[in-house]
C-alpha positions as semicolon CSV with decimal commas, in nm:
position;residue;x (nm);y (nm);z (nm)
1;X;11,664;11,461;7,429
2;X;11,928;11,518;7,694
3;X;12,071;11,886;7,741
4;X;12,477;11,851;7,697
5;X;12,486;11,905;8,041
6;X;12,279;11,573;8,120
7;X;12,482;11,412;7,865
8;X;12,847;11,446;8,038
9;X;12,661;11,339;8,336
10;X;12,552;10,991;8,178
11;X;12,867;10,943;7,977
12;X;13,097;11,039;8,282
13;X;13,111;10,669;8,467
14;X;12,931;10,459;8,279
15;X;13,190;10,340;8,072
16;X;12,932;10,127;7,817
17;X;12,914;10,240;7,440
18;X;12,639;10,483;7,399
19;X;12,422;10,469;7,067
20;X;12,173;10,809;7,026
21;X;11,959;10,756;6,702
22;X;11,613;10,816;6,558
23;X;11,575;10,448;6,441
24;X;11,446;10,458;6,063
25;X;11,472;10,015;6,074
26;X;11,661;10,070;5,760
27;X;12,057;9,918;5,705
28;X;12,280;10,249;5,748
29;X;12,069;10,328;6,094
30;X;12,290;10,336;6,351
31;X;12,032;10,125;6,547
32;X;12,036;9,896;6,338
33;X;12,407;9,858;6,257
34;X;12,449;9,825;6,624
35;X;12,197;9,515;6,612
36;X;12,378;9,319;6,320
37;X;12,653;9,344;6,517
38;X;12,500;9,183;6,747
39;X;12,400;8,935;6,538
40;X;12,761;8,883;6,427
41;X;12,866;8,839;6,778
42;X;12,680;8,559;6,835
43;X;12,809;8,389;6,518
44;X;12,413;8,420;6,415
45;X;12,329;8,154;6,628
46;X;12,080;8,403;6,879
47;X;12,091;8,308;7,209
48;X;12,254;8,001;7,156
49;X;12,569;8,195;7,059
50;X;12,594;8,438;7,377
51;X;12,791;8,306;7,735
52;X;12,515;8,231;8,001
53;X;12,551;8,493;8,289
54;X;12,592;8,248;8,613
55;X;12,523;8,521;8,864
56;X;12,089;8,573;8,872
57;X;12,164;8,913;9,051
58;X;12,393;9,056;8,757
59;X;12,298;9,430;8,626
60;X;12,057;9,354;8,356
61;X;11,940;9,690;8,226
62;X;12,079;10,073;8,289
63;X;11,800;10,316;8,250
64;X;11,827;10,679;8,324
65;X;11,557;10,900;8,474
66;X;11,506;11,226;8,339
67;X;11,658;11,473;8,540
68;X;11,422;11,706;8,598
69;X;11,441;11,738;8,972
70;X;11,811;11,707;8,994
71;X;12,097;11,526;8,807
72;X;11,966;11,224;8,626
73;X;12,011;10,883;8,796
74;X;12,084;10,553;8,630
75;X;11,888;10,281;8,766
76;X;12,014;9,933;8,730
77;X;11,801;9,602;8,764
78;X;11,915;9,258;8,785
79;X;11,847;8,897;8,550
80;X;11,657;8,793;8,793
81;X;11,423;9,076;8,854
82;X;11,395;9,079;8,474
83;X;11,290;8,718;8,434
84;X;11,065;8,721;8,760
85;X;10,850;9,051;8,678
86;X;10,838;8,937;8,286
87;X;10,693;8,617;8,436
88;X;10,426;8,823;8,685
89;X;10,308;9,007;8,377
90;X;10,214;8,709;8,159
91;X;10,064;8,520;8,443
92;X;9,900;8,822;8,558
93;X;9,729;8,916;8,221
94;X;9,667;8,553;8,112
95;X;9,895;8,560;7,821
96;X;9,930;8,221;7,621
97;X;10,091;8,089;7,316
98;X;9,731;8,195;7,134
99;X;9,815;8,556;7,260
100;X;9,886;8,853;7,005
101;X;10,026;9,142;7,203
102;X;9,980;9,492;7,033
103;X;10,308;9,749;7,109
104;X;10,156;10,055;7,201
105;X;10,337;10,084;7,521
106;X;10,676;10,242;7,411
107;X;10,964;9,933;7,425
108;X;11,230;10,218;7,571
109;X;11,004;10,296;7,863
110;X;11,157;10,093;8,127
111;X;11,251;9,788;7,917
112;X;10,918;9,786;7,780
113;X;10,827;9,683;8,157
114;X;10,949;9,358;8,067
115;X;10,707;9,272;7,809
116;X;10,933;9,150;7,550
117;X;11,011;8,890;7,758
118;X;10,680;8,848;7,880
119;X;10,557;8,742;7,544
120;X;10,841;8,567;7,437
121;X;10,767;8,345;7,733
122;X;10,406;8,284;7,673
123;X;10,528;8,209;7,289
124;X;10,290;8,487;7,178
125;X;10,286;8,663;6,888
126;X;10,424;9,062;6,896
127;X;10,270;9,350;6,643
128;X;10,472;9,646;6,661
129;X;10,421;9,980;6,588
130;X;10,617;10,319;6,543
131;X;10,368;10,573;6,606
132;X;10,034;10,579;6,852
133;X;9,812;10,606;6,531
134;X;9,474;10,548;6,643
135;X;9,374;10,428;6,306
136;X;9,673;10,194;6,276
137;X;9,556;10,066;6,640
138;X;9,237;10,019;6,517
139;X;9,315;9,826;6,182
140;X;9,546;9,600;6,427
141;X;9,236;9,529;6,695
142;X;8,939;9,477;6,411
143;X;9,226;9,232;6,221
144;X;9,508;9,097;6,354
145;X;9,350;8,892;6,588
146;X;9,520;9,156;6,899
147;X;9,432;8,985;7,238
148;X;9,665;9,225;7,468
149;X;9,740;9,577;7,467
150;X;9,900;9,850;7,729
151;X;9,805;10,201;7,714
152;X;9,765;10,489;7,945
153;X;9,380;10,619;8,022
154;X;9,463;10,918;7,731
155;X;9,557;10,719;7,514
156;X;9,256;10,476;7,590
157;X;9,033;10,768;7,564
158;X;9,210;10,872;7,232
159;X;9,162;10,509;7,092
160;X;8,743;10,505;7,161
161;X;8,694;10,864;7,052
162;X;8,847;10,775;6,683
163;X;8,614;10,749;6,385
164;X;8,755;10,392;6,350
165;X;8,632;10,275;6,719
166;X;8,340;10,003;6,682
167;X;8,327;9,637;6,879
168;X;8,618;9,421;6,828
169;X;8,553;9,033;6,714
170;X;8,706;8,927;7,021
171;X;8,800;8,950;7,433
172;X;9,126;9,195;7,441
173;X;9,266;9,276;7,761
174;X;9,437;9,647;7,793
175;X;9,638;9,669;8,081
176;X;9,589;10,027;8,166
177;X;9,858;10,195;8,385
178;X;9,977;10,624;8,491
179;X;9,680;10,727;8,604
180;X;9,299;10,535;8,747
181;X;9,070;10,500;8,491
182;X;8,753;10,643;8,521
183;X;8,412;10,493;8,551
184;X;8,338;10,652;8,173
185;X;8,641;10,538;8,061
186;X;8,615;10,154;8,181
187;X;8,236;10,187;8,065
188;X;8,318;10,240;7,730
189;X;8,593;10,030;7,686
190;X;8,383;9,728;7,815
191;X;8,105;9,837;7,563
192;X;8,402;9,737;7,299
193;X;8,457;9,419;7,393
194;X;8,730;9,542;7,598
195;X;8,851;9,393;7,928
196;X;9,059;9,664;8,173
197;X;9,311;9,550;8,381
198;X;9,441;9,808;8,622
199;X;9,814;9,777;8,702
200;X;10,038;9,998;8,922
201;X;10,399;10,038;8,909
202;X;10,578;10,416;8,921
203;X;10,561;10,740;8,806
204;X;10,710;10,874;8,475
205;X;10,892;11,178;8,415
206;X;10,895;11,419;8,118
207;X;11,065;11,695;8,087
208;X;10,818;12,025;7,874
209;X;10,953;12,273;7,683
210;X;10,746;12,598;7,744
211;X;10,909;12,781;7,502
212;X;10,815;12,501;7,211
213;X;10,532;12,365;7,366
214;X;10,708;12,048;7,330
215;X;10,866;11,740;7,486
216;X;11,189;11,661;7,517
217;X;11,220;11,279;7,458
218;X;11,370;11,131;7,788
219;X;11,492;10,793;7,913
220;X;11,182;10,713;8,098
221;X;11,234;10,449;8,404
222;X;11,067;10,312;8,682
223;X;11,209;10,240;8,992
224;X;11,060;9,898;8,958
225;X;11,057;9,659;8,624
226;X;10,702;9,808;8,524
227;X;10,363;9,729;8,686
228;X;10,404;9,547;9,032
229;X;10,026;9,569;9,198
230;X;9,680;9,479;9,036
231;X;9,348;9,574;9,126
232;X;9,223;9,226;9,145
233;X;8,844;9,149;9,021
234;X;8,618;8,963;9,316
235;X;8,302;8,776;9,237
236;X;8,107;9,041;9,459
237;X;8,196;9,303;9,253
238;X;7,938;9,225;8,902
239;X;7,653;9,279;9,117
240;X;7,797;9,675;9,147
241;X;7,702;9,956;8,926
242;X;7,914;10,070;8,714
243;X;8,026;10,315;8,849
244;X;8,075;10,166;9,202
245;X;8,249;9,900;9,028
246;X;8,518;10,105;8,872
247;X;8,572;10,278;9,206
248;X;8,696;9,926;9,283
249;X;8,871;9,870;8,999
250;X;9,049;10,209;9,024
251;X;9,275;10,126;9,334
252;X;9,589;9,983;9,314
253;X;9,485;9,669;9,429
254;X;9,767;9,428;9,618
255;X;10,138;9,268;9,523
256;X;10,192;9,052;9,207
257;X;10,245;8,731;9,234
258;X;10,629;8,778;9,208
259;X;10,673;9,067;9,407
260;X;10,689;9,126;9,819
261;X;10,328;9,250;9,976
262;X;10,298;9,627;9,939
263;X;10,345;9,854;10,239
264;X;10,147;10,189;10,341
265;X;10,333;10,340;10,585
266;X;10,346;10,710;10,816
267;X;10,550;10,950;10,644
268;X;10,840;11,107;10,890
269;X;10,737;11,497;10,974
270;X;10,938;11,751;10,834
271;X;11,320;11,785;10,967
272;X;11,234;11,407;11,158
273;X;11,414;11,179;10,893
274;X;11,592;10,910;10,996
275;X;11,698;10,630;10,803
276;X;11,720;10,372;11,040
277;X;11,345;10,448;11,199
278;X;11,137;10,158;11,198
279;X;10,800;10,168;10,935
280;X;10,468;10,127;11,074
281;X;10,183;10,073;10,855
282;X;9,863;10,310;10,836
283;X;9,531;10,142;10,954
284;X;9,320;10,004;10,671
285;X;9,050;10,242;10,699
286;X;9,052;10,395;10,401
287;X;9,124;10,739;10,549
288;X;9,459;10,791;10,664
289;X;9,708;10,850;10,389
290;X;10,071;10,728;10,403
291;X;10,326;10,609;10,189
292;X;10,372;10,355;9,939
293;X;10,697;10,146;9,964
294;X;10,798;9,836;9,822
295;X;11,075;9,566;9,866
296;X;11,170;9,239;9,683
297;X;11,206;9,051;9,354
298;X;11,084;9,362;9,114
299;X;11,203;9,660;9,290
300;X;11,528;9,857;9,138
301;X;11,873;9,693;9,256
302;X;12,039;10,022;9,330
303;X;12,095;10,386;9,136
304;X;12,408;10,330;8,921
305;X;12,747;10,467;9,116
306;X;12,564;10,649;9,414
307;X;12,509;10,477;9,726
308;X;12,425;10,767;9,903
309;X;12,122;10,847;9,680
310;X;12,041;10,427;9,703
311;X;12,057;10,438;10,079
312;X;11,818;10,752;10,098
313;X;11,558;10,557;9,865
314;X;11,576;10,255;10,077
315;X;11,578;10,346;10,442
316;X;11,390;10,164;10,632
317;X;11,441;9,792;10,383
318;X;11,195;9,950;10,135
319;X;11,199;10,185;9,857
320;X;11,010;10,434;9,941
321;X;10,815;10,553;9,579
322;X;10,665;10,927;9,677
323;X;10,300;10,830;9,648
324;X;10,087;10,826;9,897
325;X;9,787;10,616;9,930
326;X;9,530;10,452;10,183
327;X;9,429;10,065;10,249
328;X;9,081;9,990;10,273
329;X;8,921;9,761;10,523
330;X;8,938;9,481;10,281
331;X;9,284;9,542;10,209
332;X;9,302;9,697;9,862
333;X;9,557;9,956;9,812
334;X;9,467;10,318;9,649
335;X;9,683;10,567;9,571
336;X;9,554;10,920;9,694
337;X;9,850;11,142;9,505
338;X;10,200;11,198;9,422
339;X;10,313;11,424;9,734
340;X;10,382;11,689;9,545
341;X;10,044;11,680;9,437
342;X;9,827;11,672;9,728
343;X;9,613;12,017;9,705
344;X;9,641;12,181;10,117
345;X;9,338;12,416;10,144
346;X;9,216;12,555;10,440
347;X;9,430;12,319;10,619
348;X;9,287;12,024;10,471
349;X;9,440;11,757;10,232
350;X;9,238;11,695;9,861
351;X;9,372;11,461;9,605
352;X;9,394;11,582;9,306
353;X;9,328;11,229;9,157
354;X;9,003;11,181;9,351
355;X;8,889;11,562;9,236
356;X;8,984;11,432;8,880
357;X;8,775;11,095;8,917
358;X;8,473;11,263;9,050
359;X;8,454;11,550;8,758
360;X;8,508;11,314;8,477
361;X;8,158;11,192;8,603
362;X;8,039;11,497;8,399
363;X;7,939;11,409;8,091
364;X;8,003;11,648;7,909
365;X;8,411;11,586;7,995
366;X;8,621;11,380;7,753
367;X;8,975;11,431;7,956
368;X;9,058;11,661;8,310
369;X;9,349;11,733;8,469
370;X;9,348;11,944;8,815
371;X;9,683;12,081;9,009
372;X;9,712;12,304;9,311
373;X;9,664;12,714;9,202
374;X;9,781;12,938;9,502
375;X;9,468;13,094;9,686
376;X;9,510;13,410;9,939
377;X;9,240;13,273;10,169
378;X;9,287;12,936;10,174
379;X;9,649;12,865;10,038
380;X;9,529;12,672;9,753
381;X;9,256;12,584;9,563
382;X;9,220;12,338;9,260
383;X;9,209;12,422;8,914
384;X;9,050;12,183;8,661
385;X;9,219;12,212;8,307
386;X;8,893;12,009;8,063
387;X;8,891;11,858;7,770
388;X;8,542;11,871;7,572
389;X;8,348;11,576;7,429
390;X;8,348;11,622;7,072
391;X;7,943;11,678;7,052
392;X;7,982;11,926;7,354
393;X;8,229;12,118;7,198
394;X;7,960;12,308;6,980
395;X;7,743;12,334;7,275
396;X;7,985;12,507;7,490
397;X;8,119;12,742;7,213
398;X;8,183;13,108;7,337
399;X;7,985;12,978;7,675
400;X;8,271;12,816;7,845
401;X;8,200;13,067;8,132
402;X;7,853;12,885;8,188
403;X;8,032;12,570;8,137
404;X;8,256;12,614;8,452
405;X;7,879;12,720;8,695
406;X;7,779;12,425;8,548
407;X;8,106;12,165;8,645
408;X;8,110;12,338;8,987
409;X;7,756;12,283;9,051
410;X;7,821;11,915;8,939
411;X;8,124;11,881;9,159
412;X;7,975;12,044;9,490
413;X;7,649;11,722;9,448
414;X;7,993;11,494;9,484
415;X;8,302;11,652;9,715
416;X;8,354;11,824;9,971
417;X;8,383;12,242;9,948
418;X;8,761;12,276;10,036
419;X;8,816;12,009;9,708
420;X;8,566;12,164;9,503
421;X;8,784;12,360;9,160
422;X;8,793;12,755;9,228
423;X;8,881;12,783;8,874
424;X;8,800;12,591;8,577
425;X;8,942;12,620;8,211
426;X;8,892;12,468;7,900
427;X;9,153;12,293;7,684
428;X;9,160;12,180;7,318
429;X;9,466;11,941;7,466
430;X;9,650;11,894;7,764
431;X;10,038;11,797;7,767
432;X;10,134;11,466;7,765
433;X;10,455;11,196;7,803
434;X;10,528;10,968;7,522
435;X;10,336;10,695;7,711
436;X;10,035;10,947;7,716
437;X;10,071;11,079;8,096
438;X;9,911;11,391;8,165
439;X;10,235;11,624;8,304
440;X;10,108;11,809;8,557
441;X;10,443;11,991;8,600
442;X;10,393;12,236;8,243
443;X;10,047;12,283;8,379
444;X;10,184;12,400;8,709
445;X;10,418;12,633;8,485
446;X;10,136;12,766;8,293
447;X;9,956;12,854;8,609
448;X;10,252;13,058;8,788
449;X;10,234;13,247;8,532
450;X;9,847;13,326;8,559
């Protein structure tokens, strides 16, 4: 939750009643008392009982990020926005009436990125759940008929590593978003019957507690209504190997139907901001790294009571979203880092993601994470936090020193020496958001203290 602090910041202007529960779904929850009031309201006639907003560019949703860079900022979307994005995601994952969406995707992280009214407007059917239980997942997928799910690559990874995992009886598409799936990863899902679809909207934030080991459940938000890009399949591309294939499928892709074409575009040097200079886009070469901004019907109206913060995010017409990326010759967008997590050794720039997709090659490696450790001789190096396979684990037991010759051996065949990991340790888990996010900001933590 909150701190008290964060709190008196939320409550100060926003002048809407504020509900905090753990929802139980039985009568006597707040939650719930709030919704058969609601119900009430409209005279139980649903929608048919509620005033019809006139104004398309009304304040739909309030969501609050988390705070953990500064104070937390409410971000406010419009109806339209809402309705157009919700409309992008059914057309852009082929939902139909015949549809049976699976909630694993938390309904409080950004509005659920619009899914709930995604699916109510492909009149498909919604199974919800109140816990990621694998096994409950599972049971739902082998026989509830699930066609659609969203999930994060951990969770994905979670889901085919449980004792339950075997073929499903039918196509499901899992629209997999945080983070690019791997070439394992999209390997084995496919070997389930299981159809990735690789979305891109913004990053999550989660506050850790170091001293628990814990996370402290946040509003998560997105500074657009969910996924807004998707790494769009060509014809060309089933001739590939896998592995080439999921290279492919990794980037970021292009615009969704509903939204404005995405931009990559030269980041101002340091103490050279100004608002009002013009953006000019990086060549599509698939080299030069810039950043991703966005404009249009699925971007954020404006941060809730603070222009100043809205006009910052915006300069330039876009919002500018902190990742930075290439564009390939044939156009495709991929997403090199967050900035703060570009690793500078030796003067040169390694993404951490592309480290990350080359050592889960190894396969030996279930899950990896890798951050920036400081380095006297070349100001930083990477450091690869692993997860084990199950059947390695035994293997590697007491020998985790040999493991890490072993990785780096594997990673110098594949990158170059200034990304290659310095250090290398192994994991029995790595921290994680409620939507299953690696947070690479305890494992920074951990290593200051190293």
């Amino acid at each position: 939750m909150y701190g008290h602090n964060e709190y008196r910041i939320l409550l100060a202007n926003a002048k809407v009643p504020v509900i905090v529960s753990n929802d139980t779904g039985r009568d006597g929850c707040p939650y719930e008392d709030f919704l058969s009031k609601g119900r009430v309201f409209s005279q139980e006639r649903g929608w048919a009982g509620l005033d019809l907003e006139p104004d398309e560019d009304a304040s739909a949703a309030l969501c609050y990020t988390s705070g953990t860079t500064g104070r937390p900022k409410g971000v406010l979307t419009t109806l339209r926005g809402s309705y157009l994005a919700a409309i992008a995601n059914a057309y852009e994952t082929e939902m139909r009436a015949d549809s049976v969406y699976l909630w694993i995707l938390p309904m409080f992280h950004a509005c659920g990125w619009t899914y709930p009214w995604a699916i109510t407007a492909s009149f498909a059917t919604q199974i919800t759940l109140r816990t990621v239980d694998p096994a409950q997942i599972w049971y739902h997928l082998l026989r509830s008929g699930v066609t659609h799910y969203c999930a994060a690559p951990t969770v994905q990874i979670s889901l085919l590593n449980a004792k339950e995992a075997q073929p499903v009886p039918r196509k499901v598409t899992t629209i997999i978003a945080g983070s690019a799936p791997t070439a394992q990863l999209i390997g084995d899902l496919e070997t389930k019957g299981i159809l990735p679809v690789h979305v891109y909207g913004l990053t999550e934030v989660c506050e850790p507690d170091l001293n628990t080991g814990k996370f402290k459940l946040t509003c998560y938000t997105r500074k657009t209504y969910g996924p807004f890009t998707k790494a769009y399949v060509q014809p060309s591309w089933d001739t590939l190997s896998l592995e080439d294939r999921a290279r492919k499928l990794a980037r970021q892709g292009f615009g969704f139907l509903t939204s404005d074409p995405v931009r990559v575009v030269y980041q101002p040097k340091e103490g050279e901001e100004d608002l009002d200079t013009e953006l000019v886009d990086v060549p599509k070469d698939g080299k030069t790294i810039g950043e991703i901004v966005t404009r249009g019907n699925i971007t954020m109206k404006e941060y809730f009571q603070d222009p100043e913060a809205t006009k910052k995010a915006f300069h330039g017409g876009y919002f500018h979203s902190g990742d930075l990326a290439v564009v390939h010759p044939d156009g495709y967008v991929a997403v090199q880092d967050r900035s703060k997590d570009i690793i500078i050794s030796g003067g040169e720039n390694a993404s951490s993601l592309a480290i990350e997709q080359e050592l889960a090659t190894h396969p030996d490696i279930l899950e990896v994470s890798v951050i920036a450790r400081p380095h006297l001789k070349w100001g930083e190096r990477a450091m690869a936090f692993v997860i084990l396979r199950n059947q390695a684990t035994a293997r590697w037991a007491g020998r985790h020193n040999n493991f890490e010759v072993e990785l780096k051996t594997h990673a110098k065949s594949r990158l170059p020496g200034f990304a290659c990991p310095e250090w290398v340790q192994v994991v029995d888990e790595l921290p994680k958001t409620s939507t299953g996010k690696i947070q690479k900001v305890a494992l920074r933590k951990l290593v200051a203290k190293l």
